[in-house]
MINU-449901 format. One record per residue (C-alpha): chain; x, y, z. Coordinates in pm, 1 decimal. Example, Ala and Ser with C-alpha at 12.3 -4.5 7.8 and 13.67 -1.06 7.14 Angstrom:
REM residues 2
node chaine = A&X = 1230.0&Y = -450.0&Z = 780.0
node chaine = A&X = 1367.0&Y = -106.0&Z = 714.0
***
This chain:
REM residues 375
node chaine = A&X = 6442.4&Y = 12725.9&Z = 7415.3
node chaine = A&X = 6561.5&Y = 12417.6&Z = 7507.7
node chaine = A&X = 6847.8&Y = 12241.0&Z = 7706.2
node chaine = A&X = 7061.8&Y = 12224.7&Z = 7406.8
node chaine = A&X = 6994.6&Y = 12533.0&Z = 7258.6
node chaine = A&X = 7071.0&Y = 12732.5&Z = 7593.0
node chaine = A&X = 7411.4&Y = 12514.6&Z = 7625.9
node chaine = A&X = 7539.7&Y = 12681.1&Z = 7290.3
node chaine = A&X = 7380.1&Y = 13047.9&Z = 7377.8
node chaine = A&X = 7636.7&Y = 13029.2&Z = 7701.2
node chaine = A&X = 7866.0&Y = 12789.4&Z = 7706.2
node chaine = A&X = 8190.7&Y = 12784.0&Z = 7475.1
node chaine = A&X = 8199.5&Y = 12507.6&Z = 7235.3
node chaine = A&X = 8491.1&Y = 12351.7&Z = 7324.0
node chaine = A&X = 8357.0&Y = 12006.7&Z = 7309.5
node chaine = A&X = 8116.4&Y = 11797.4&Z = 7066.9
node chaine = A&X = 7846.6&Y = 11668.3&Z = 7263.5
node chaine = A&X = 7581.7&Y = 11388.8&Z = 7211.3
node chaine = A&X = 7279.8&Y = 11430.0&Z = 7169.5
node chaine = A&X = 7117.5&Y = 11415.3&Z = 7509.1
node chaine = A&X = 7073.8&Y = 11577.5&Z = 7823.1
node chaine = A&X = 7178.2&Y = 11363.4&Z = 8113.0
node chaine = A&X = 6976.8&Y = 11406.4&Z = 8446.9
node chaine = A&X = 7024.6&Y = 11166.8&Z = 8704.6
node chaine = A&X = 7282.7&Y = 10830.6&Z = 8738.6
node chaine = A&X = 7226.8&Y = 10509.1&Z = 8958.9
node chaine = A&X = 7466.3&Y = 10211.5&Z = 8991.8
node chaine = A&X = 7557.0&Y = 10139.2&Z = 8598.9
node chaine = A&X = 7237.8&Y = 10326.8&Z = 8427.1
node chaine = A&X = 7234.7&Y = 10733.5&Z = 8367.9
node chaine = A&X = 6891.0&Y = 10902.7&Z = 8279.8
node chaine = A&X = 6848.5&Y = 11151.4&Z = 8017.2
node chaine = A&X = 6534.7&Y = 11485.6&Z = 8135.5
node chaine = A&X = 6280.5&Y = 11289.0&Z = 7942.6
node chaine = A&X = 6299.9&Y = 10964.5&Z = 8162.1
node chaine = A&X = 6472.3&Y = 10726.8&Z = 7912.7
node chaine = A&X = 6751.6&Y = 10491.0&Z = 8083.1
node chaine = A&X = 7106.8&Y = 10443.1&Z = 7931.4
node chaine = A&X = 7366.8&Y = 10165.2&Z = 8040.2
node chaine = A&X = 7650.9&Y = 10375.2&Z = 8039.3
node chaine = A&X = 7998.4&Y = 10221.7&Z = 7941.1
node chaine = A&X = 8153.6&Y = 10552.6&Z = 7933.5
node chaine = A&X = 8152.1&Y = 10642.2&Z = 8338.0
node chaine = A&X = 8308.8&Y = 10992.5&Z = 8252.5
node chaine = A&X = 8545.6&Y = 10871.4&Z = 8071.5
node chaine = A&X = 8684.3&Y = 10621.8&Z = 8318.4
node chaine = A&X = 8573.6&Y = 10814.3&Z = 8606.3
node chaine = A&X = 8260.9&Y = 10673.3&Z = 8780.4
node chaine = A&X = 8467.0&Y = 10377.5&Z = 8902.1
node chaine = A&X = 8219.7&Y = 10251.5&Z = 9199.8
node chaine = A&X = 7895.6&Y = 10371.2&Z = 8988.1
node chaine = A&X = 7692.5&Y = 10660.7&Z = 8973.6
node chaine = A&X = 7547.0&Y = 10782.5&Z = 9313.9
node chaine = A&X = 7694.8&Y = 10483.2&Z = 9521.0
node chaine = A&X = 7529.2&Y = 10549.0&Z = 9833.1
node chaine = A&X = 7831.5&Y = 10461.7&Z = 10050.5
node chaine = A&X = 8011.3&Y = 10790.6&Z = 9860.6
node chaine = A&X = 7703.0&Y = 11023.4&Z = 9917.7
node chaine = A&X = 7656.3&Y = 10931.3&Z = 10340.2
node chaine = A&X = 8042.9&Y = 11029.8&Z = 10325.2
node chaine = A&X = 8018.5&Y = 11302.9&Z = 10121.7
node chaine = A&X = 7737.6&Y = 11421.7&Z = 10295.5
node chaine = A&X = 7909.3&Y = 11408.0&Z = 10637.4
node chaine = A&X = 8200.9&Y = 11597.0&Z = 10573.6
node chaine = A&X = 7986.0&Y = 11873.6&Z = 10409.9
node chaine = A&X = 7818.0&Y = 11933.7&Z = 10744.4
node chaine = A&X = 8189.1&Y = 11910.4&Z = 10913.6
node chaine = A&X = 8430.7&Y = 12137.9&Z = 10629.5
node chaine = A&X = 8472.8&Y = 12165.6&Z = 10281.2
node chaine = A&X = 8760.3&Y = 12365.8&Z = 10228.1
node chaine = A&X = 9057.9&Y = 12546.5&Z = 10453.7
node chaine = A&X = 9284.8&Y = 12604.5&Z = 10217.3
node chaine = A&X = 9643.0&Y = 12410.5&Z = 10233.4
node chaine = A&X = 9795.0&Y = 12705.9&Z = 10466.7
node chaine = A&X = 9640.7&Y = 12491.6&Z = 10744.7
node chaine = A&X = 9651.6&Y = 12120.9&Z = 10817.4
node chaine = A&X = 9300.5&Y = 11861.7&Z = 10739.3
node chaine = A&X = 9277.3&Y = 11537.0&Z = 10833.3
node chaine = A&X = 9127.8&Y = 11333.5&Z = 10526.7
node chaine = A&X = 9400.3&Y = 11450.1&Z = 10291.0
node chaine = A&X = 9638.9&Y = 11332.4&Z = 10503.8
node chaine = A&X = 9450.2&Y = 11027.2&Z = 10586.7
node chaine = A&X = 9437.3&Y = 11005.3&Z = 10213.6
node chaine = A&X = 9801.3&Y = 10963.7&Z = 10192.5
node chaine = A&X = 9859.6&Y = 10739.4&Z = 10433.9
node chaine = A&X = 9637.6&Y = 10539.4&Z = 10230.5
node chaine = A&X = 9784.7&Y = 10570.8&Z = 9906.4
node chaine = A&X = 10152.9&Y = 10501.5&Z = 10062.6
node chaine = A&X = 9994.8&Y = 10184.1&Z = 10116.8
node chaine = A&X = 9838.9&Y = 10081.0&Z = 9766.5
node chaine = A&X = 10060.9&Y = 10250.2&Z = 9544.5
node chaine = A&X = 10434.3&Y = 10200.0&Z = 9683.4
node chaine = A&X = 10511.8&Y = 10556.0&Z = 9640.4
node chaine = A&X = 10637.4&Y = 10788.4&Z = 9942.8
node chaine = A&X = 10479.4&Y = 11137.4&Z = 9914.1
node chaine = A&X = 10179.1&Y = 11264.2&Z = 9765.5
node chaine = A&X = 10078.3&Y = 11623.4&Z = 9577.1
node chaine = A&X = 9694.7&Y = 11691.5&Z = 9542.5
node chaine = A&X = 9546.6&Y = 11900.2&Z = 9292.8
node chaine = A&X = 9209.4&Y = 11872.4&Z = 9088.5
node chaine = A&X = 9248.8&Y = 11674.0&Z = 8757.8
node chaine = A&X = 9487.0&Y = 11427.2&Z = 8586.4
node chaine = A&X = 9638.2&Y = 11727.2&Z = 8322.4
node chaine = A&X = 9722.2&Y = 11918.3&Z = 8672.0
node chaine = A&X = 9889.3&Y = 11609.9&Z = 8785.2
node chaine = A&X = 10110.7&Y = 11571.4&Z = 8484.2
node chaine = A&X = 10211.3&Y = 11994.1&Z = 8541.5
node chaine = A&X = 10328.8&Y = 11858.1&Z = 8893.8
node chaine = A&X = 10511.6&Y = 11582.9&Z = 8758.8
node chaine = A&X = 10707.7&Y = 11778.5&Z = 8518.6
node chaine = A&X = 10764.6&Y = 12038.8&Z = 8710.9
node chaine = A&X = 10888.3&Y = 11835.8&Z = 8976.7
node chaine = A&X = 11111.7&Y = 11682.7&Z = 8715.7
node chaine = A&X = 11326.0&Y = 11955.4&Z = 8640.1
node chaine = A&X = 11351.0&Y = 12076.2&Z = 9004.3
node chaine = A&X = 11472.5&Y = 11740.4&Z = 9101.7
node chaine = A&X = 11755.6&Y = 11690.9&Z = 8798.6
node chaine = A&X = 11800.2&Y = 12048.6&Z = 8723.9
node chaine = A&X = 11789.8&Y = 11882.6&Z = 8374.5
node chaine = A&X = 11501.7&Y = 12048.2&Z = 8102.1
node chaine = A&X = 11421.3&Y = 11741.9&Z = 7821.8
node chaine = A&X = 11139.2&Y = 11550.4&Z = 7831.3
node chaine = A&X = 11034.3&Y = 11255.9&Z = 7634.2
node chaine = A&X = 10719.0&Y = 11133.5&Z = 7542.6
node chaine = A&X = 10554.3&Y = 10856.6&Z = 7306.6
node chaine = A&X = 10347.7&Y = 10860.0&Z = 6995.6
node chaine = A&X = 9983.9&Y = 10855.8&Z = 7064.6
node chaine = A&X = 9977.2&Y = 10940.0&Z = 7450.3
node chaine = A&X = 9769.3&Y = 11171.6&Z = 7596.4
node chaine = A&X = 9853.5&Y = 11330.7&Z = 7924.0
node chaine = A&X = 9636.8&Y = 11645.8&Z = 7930.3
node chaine = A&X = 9614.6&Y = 11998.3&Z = 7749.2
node chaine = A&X = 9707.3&Y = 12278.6&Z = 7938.1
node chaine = A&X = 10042.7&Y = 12389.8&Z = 7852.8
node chaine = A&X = 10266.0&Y = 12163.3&Z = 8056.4
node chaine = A&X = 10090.1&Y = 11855.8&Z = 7927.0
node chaine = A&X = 9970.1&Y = 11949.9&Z = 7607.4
node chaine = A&X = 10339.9&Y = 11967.1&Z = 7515.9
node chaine = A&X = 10427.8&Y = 11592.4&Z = 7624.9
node chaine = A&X = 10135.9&Y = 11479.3&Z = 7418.0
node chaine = A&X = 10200.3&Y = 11359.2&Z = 7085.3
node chaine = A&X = 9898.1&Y = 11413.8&Z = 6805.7
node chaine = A&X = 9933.1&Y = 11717.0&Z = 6635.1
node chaine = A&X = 9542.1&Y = 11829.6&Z = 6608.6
node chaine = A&X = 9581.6&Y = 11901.6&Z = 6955.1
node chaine = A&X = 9921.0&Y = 12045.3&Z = 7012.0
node chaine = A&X = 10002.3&Y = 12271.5&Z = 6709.0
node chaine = A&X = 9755.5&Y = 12537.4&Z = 6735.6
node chaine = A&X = 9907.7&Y = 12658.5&Z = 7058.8
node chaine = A&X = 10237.7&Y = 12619.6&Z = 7028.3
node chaine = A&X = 10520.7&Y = 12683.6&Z = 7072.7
node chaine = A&X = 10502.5&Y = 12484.5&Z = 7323.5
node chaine = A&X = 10733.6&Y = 12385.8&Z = 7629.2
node chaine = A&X = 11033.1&Y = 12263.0&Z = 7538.1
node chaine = A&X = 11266.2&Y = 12035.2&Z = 7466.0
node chaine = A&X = 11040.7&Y = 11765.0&Z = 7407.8
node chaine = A&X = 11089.2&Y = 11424.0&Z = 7193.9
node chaine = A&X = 10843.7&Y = 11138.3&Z = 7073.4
node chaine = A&X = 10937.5&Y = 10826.7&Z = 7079.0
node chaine = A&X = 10745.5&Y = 10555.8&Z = 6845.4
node chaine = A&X = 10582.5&Y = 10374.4&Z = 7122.0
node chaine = A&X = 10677.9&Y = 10015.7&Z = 7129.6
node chaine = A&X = 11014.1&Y = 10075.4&Z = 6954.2
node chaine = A&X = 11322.8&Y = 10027.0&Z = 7137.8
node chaine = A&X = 11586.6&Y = 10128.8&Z = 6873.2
node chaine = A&X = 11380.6&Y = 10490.1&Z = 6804.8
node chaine = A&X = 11356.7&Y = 10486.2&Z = 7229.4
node chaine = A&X = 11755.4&Y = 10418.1&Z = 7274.7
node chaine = A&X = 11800.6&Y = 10745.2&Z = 7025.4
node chaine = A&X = 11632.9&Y = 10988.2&Z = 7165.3
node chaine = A&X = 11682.2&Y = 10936.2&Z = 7583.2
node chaine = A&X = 12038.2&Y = 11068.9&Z = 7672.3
node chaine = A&X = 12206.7&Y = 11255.4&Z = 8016.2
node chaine = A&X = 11969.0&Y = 11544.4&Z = 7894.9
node chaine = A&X = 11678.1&Y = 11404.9&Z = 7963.3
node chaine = A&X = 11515.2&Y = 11537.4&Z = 8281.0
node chaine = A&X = 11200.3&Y = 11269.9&Z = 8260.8
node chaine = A&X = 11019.6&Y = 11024.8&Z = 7995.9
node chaine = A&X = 10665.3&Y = 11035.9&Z = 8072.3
node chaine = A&X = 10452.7&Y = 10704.9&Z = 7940.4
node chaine = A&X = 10066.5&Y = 10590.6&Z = 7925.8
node chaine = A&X = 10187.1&Y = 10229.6&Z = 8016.3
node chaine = A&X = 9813.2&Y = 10149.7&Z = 7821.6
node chaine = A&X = 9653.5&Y = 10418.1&Z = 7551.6
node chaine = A&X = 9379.9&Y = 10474.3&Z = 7632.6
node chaine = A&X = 9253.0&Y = 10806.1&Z = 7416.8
node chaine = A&X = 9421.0&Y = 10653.1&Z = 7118.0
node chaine = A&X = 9214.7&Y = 10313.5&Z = 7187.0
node chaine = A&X = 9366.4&Y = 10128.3&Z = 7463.9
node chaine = A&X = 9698.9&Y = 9950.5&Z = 7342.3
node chaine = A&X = 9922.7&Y = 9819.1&Z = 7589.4
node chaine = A&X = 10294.3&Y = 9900.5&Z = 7596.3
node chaine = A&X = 10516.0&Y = 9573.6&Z = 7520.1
node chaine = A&X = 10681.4&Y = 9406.2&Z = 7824.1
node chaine = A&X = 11030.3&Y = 9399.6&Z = 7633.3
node chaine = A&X = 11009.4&Y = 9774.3&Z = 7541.3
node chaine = A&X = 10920.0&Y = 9837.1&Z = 7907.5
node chaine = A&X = 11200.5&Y = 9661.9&Z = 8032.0
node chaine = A&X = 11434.9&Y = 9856.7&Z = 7820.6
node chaine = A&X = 11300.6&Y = 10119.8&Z = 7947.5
node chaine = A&X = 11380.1&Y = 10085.4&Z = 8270.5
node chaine = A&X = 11732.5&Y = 10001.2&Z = 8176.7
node chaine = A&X = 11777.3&Y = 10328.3&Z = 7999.3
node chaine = A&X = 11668.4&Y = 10485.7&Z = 8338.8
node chaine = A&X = 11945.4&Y = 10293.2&Z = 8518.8
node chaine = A&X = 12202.8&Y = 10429.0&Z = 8218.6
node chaine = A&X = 12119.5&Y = 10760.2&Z = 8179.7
node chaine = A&X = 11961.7&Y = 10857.7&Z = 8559.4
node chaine = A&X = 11634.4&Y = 11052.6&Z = 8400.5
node chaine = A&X = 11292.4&Y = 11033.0&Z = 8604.3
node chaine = A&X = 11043.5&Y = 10749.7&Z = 8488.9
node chaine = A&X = 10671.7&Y = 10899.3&Z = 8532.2
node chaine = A&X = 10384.0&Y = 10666.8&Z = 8467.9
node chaine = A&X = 10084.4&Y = 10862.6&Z = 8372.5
node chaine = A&X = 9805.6&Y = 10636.7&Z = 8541.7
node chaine = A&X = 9536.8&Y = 10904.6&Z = 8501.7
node chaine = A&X = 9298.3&Y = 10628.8&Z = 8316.2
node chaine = A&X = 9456.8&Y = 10302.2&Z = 8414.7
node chaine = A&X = 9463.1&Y = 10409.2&Z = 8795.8
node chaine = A&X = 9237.1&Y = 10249.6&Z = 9041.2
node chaine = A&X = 9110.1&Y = 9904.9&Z = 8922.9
node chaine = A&X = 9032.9&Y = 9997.4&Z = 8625.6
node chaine = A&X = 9305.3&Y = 9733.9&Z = 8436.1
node chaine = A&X = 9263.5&Y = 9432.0&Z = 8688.5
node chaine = A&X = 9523.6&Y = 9587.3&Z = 8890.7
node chaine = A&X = 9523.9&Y = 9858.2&Z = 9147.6
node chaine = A&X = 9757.3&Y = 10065.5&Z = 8865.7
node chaine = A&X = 9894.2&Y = 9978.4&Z = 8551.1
node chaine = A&X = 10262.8&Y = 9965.7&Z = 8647.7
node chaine = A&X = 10141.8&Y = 9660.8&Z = 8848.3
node chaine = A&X = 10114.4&Y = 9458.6&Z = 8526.4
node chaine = A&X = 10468.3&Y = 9529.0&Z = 8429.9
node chaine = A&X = 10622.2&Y = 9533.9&Z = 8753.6
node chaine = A&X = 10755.6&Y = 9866.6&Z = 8706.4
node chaine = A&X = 10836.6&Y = 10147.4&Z = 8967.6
node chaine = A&X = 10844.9&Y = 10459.8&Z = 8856.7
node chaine = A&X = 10987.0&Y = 10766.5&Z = 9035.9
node chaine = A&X = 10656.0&Y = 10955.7&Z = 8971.9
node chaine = A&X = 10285.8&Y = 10874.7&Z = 8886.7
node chaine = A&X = 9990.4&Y = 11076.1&Z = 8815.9
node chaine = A&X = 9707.0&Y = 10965.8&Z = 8910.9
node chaine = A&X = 9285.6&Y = 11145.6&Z = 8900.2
node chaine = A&X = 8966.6&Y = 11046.4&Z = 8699.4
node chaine = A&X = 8853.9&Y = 10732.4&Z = 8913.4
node chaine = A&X = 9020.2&Y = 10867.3&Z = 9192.7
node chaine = A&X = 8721.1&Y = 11009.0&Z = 9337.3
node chaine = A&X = 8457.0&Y = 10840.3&Z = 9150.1
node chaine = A&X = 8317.5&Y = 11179.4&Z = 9011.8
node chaine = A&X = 8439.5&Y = 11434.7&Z = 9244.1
node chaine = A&X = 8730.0&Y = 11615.1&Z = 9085.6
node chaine = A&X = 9070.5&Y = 11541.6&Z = 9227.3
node chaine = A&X = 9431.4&Y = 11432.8&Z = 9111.2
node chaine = A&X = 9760.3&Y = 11359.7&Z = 9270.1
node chaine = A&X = 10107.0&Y = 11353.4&Z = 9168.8
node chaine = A&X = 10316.7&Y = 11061.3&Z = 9407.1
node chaine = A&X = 10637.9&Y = 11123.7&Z = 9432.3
node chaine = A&X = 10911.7&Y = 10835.3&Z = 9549.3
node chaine = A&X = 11113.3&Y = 10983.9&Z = 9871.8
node chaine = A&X = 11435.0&Y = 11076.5&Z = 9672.3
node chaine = A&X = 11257.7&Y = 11303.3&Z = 9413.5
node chaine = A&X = 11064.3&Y = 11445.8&Z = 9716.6
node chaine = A&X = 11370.3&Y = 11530.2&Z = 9896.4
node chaine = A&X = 11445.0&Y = 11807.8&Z = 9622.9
node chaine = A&X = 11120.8&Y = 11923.3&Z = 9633.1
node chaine = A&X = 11116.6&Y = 12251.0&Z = 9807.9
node chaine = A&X = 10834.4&Y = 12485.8&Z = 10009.8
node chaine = A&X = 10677.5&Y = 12707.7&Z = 9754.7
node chaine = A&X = 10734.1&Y = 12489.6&Z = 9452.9
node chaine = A&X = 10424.8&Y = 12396.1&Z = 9350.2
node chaine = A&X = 10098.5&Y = 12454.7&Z = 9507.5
node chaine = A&X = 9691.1&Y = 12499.0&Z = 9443.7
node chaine = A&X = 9411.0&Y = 12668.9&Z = 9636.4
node chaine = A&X = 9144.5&Y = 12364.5&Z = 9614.5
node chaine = A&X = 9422.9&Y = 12073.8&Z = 9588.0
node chaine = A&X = 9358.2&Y = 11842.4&Z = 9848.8
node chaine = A&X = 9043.2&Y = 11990.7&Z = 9983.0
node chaine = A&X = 8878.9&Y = 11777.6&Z = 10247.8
node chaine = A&X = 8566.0&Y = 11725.6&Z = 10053.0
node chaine = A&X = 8784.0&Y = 11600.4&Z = 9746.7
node chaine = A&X = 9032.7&Y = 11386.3&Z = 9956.6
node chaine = A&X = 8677.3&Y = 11202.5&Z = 10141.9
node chaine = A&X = 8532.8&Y = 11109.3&Z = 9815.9
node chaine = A&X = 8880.9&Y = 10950.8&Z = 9745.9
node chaine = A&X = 8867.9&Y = 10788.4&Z = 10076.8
node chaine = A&X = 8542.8&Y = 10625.1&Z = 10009.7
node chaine = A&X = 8610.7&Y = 10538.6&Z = 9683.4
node chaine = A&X = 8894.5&Y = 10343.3&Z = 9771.8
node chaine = A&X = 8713.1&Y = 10173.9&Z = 10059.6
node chaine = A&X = 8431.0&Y = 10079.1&Z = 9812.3
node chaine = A&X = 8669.4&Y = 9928.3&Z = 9579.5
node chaine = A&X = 8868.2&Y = 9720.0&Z = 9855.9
node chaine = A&X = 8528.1&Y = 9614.3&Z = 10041.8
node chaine = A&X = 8319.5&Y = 9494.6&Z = 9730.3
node chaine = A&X = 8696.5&Y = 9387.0&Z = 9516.7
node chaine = A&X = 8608.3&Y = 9574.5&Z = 9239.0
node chaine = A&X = 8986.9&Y = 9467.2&Z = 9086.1
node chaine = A&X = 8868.2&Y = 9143.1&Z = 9088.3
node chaine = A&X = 8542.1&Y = 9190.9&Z = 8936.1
node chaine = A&X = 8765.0&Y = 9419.0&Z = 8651.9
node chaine = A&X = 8957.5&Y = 9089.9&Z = 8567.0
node chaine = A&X = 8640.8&Y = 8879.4&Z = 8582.6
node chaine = A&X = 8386.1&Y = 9116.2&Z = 8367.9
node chaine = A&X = 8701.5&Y = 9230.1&Z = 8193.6
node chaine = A&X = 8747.5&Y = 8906.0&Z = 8055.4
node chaine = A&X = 8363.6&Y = 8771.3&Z = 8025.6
node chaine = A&X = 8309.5&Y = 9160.6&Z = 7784.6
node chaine = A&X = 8599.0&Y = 9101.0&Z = 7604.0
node chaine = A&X = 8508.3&Y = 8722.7&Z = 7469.9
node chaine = A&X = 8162.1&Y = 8894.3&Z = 7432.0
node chaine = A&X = 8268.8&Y = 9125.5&Z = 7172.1
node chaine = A&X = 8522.3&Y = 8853.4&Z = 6985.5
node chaine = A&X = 8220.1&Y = 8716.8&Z = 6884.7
node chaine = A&X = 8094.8&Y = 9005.1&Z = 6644.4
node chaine = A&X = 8411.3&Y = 9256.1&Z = 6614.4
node chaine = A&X = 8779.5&Y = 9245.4&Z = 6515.6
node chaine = A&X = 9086.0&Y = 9397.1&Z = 6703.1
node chaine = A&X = 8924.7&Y = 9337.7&Z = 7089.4
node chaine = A&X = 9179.5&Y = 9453.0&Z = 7289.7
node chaine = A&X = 9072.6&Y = 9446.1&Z = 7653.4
node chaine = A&X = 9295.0&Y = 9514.2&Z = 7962.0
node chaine = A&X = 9008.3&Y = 9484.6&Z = 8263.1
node chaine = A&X = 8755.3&Y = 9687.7&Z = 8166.6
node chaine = A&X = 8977.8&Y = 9901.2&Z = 7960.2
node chaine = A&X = 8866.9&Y = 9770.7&Z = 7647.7
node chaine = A&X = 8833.8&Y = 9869.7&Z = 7247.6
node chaine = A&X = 8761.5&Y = 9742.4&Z = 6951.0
node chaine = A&X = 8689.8&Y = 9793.5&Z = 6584.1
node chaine = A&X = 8398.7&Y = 9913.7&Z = 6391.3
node chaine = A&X = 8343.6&Y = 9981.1&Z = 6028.1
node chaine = A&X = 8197.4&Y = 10317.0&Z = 6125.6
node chaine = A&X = 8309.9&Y = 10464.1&Z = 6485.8
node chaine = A&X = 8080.6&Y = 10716.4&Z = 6460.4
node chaine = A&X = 7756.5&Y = 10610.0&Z = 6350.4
node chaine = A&X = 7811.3&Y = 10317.9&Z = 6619.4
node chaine = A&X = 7760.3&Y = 10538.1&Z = 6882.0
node chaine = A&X = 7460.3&Y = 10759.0&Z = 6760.4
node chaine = A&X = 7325.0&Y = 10366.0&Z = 6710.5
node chaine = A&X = 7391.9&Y = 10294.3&Z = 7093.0
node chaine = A&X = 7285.7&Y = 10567.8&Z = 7156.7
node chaine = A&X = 6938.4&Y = 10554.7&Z = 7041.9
node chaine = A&X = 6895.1&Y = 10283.9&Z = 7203.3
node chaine = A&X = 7016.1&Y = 10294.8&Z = 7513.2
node chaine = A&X = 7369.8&Y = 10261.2&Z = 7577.6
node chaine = A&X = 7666.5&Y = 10512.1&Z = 7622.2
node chaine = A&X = 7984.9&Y = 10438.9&Z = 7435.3
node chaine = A&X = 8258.1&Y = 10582.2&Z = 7300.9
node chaine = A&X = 8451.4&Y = 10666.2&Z = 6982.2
node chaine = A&X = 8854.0&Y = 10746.9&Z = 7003.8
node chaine = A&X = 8880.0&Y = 10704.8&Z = 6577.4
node chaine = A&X = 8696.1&Y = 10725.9&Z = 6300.1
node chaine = A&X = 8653.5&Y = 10324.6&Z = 6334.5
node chaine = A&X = 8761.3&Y = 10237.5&Z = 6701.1
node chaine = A&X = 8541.0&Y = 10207.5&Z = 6999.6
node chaine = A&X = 8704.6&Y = 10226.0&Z = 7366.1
node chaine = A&X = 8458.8&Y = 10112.5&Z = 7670.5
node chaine = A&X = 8573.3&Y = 10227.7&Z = 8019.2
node chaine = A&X = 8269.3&Y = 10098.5&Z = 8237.8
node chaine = A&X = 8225.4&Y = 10139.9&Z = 8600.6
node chaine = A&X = 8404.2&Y = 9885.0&Z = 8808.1
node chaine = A&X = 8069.7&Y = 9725.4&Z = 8953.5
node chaine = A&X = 7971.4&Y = 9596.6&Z = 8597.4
node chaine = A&X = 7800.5&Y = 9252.6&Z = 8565.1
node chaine = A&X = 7802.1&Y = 9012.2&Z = 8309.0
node chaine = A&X = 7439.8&Y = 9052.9&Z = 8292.6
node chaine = A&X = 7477.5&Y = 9429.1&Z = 8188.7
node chaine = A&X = 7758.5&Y = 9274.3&Z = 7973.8
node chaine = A&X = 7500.5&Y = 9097.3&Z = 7789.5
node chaine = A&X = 7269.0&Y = 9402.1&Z = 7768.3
node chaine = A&X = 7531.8&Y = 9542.0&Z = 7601.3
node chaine = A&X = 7581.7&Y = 9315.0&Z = 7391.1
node chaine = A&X = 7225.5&Y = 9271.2&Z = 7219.2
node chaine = A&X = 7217.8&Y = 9667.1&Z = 7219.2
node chaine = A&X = 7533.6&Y = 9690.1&Z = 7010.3
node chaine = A&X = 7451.1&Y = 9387.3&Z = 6749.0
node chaine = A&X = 7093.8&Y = 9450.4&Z = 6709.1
***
């Protein structure tokens, strides 16, 4: 029997995998059991931001497993609150929640919304994702994913993304928090308008709801800033941040400015592994990596290099970084194509193609790429 086979004997088929059996990752390249190489422009969706393996992670990962891995958050560890202290100081925000994953980060964020305003409505915008357990799933907009589980938590509203008018009807003094992908990324990275932005933020000044900036995917480098909100020079009362975070190692965070924090109160909110020293250290050296080789610099240079690539053989290249999609006549059967021959991508449509690379991309793997997609 083989790898395949076994994975659909045991495991529940909750996902739709490709077709191959990934062993062992270096740098930008994954290898499948059989020896064959892949440039991968998926990096776990976003994830691997300083590369597979980086040796730097691994001699502080390894460390820390001889020191402690986990103590539980009864007790106090030094790398998650080193880890704070750190993101106080490239995020803006005040005070931190940890937790495992980006969909746990969004629960924390709502939650925290309606203890803070005592208010229950959220709003949301067509086409974000922010996670799917329950919390989550019910701020994210497309149907396929929401409907068979509801009902769902509620109130909740959608707001056309990009439309002000549809935006000024549905926030009011109900609203407890709008939660926003400032970029799409699972519907095939589109930006959010500066103008609609901006009237955003003015509706949070008239109508005193909670502004939380889902930076899950756009967190870290990834869109030539730091985070997303950078761009638009937006503060938001909450973010949520994971998937890059710790370059593979699960982890998420909900940051919290101080005023929404003050109404937070013991016994809230809380997790068993959230925060865990082994977590918070891959965090630690993740960042560290990223600041010591400016990996947000090399997302604006590559960024831009990949996405004049890929103008010169597809349509609708919209790249933010390395945050990038584009169109294809048949999503689908583009990446069974790269993947045949060597090269991870991914599909978020029947006909659009997102690539979320590591940070420590070239332009000489950008023109590997390249030749593997248009030959």
């Amino acid at each position: 029997m083989d790898w395949m086979e076994r994975e659909r004997k045991f495991i529940l088929q909750t996902y739709t995998r490709q077709k191959v059996v990934i062993e062992r990752g270096e740098g930008c390249y994954v290898y499948d059991v059989d020896g064959k190489k892949y440039l991968d422009l998926v990096a776990g969706i976003a994830t691997v931001s300083i590369g597979h393996c980086n040796p730097k992670l691994i001699e502080r990962l390894k460390n820390q497993l001889e020191k402690l891995i986990h103590a539980s958050n009864l007790y106090y560890t030094t790398p998650q609150i080193e880890l704070a202290e750190k993101l106080h100081e490239i995020t803006g925000m005040d005070k931190f929640f940890f937790c495992n994953s980006g969909t746990e980060a969004v629960e924390a964020a709502l939650k925290f919304a309606r203890r803070a305003t005592g208010r229950k409505k959220f709003v949301s915008f067509t086409d974000d994702f922010h996670g799917r357990t329950m919390g989550a799933l019910s701020v994210t907009h497309k149907e396929k994913f929401r409907k068979p589980f509801e009902p769902l938590i509620s109130p909740v509203e959608f707001v056309e993304f990009n439309n002000i008018e549809d935006l000024e009807k549905r926030v009011d003094g109900e609203t407890a928090a709008v939660i926003i992908e400032l970029i799409h990324g699972e519907a095939g990275v589109y930006p959010a308008e500066r103008e609609f932005v901006k009237a955003l933020d003015e509706l949070r000044e008239k109508h005193g709801f909670l502004l939380i900036v889902d930076e899950v995917q756009t967190g870290f480098g990834r869109t030539g800033k730091w985070f997303a909100k950078e761009i638009y020079g937006l503060e938001p009362d909450m973010m949520s941040m994971a998937k890059a975070m710790g370059s593979g190692v699960p982890i998420g965070c909900c940051a919290l400015k101080e005023d929404v924090a003050e109404k937070i109160q013991a016994g809230d909110h809380g997790s068993t592994f959230g925060g865990n020293p082994l977590a918070c250290t891959a965090a630690l050296a993740t960042i560290d990596v990223i600041e010591k080789e400016k990996l947000v610099e090399n997302s604006v240079r590559v960024g831009d290099y990949f996405a004049k690539r890929l103008r010169e053989y597809f349509e609708n290249v919209v790249g933010v970084g390395l945050m990038i999609g584009f169109d294809v006549s048949d999503a689908v059967g583009f990446v069974r194509k790269c993947l045949e021959n060597g090269l991870l991508v991914n599909n978020t449509s029947e006909n659009r193609i997102r690539l979320v690379p590591p940070l420590i991309i070239t332009e000489k793997e950008v023109d590997e790429a390249i030749e593997i997609m248009t030959n």
